[in-house]
TIMI-2910 file (N, C-alpha, C, CB; in pm, 1 decimal, decimal comma, always signed):
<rs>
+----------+----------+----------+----------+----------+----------+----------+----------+----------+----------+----------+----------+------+
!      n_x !      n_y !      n_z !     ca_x !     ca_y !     ca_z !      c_x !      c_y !      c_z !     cb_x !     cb_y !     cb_z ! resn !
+----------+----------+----------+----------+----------+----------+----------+----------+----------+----------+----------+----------+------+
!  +5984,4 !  +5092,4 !  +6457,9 !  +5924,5 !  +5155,0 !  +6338,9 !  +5951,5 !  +5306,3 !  +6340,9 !  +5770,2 !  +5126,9 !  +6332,9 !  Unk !
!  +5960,6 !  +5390,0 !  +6469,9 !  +5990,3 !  +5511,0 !  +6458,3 !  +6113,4 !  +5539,3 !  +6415,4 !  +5968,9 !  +5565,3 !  +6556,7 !  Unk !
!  +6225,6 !  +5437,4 !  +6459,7 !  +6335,8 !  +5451,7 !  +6428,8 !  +6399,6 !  +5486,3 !  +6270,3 !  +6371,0 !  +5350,8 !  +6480,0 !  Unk !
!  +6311,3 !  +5405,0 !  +6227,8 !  +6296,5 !  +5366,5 !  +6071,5 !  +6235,9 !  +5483,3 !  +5958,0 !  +6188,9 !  +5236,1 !  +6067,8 !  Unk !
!  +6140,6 !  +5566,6 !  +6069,2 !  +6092,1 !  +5664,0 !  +5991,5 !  +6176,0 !  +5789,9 !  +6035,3 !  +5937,2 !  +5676,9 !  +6006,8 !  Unk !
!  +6194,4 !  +5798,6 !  +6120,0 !  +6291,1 !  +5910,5 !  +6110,4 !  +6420,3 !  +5929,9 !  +6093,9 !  +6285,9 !  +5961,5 !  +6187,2 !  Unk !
!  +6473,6 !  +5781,9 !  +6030,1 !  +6615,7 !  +5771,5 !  +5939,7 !  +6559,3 !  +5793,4 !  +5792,0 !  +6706,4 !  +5601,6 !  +5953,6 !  Unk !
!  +6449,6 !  +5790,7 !  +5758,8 !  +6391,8 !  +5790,6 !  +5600,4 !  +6376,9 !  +5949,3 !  +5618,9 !  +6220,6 !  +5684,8 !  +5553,7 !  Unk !
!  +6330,2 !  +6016,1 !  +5754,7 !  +6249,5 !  +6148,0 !  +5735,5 !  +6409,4 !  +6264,7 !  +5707,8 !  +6125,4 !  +6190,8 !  +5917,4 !  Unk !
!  +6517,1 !  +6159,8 !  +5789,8 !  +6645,0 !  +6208,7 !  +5791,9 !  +6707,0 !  +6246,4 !  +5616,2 !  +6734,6 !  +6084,5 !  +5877,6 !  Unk !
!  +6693,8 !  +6122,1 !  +5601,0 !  +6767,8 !  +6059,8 !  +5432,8 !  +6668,5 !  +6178,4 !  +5337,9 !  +6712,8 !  +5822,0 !  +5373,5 !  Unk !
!  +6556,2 !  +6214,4 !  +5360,7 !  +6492,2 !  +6309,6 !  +5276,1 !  +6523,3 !  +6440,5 !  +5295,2 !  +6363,9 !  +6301,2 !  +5283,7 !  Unk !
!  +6540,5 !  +6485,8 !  +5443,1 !  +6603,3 !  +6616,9 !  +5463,5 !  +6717,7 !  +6594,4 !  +5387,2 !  +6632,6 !  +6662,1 !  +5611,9 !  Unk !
!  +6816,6 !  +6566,7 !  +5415,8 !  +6984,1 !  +6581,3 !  +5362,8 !  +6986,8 !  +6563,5 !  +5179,3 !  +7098,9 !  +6420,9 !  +5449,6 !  Unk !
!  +6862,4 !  +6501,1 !  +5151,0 !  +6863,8 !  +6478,3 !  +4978,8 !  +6834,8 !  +6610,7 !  +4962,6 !  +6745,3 !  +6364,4 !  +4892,7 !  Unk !
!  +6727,2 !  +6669,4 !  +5022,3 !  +6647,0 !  +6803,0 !  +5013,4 !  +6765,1 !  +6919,6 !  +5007,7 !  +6536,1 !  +6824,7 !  +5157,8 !  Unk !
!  +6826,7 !  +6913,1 !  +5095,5 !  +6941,5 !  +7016,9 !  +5155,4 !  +7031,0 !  +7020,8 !  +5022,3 !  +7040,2 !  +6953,4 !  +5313,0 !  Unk !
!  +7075,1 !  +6882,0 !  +4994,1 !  +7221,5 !  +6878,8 !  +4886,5 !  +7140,7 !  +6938,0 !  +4759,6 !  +7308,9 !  +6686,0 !  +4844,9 !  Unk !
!  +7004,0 !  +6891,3 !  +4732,8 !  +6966,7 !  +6962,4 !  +4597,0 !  +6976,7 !  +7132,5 !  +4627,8 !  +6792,7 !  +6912,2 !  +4544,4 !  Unk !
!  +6931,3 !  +7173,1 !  +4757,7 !  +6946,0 !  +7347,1 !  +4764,7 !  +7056,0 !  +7416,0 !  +4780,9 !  +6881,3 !  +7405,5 !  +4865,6 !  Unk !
!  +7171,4 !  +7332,1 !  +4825,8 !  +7290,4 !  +7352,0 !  +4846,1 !  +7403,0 !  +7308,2 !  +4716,6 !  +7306,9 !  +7283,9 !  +4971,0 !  Unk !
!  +7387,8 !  +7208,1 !  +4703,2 !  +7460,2 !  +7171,5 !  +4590,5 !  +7575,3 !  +7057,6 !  +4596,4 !  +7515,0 !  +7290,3 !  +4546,9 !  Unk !
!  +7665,5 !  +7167,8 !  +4714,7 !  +7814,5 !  +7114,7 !  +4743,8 !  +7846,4 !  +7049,7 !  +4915,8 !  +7924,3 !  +7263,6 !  +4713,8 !  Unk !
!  +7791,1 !  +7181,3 !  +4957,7 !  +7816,1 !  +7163,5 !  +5123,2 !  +7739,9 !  +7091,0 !  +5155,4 !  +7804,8 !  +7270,9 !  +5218,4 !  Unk !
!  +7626,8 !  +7036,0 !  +5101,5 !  +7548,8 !  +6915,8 !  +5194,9 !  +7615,6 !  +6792,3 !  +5153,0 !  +7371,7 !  +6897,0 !  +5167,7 !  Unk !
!  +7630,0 !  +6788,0 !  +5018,9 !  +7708,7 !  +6673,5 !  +4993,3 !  +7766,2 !  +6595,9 !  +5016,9 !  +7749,8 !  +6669,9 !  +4963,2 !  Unk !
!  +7870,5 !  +6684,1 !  +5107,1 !  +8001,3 !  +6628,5 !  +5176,3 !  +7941,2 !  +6586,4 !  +5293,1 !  +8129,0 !  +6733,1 !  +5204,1 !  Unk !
!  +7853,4 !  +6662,9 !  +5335,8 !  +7803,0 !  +6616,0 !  +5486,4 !  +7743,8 !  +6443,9 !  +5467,6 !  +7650,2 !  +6739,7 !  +5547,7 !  Unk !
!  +7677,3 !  +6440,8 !  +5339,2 !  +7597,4 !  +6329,9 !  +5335,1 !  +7695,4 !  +6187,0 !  +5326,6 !  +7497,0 !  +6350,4 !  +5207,6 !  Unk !
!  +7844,7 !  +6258,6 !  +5222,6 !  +7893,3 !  +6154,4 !  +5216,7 !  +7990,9 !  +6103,3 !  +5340,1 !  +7944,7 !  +6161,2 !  +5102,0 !  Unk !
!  +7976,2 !  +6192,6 !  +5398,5 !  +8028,5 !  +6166,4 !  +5570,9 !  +7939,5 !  +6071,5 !  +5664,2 !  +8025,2 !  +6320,6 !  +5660,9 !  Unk !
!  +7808,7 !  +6164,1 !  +5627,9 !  +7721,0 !  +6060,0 !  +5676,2 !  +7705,6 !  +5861,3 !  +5623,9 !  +7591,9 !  +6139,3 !  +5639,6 !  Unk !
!  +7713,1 !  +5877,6 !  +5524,4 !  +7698,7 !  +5747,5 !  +5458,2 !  +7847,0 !  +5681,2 !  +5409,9 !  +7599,2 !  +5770,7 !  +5328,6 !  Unk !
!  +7947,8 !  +5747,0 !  +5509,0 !  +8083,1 !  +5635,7 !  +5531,9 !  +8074,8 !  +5562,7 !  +5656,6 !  +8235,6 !  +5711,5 !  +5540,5 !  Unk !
!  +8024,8 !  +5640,9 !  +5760,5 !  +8043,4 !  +5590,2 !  +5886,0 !  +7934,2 !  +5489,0 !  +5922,2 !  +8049,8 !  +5699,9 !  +5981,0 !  Unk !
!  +7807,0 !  +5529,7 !  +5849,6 !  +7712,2 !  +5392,9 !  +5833,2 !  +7754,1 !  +5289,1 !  +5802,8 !  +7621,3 !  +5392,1 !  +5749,6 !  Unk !
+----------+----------+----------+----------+----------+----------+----------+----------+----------+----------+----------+----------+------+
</rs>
């Protein structure tokens, strides 16, 4: 269950980041969510 919440607490930082960032988190995220 911890695992679970701190991939959700993860997935909310990086949403958080790309809305303040715009571009550069973006890419990070969609990096993140290829290799998943």
């Amino acid at each position: 269950m911890e695992a679970t919440a701190t991939r959700n607490s993860r997935k909310v930082l990086i949403g958080i980041v790309s809305s303040r960032s715009g571009d550069k988190t973006i890419k990070v995220t969609y990096s993140y969510k290829v290799p998943h």
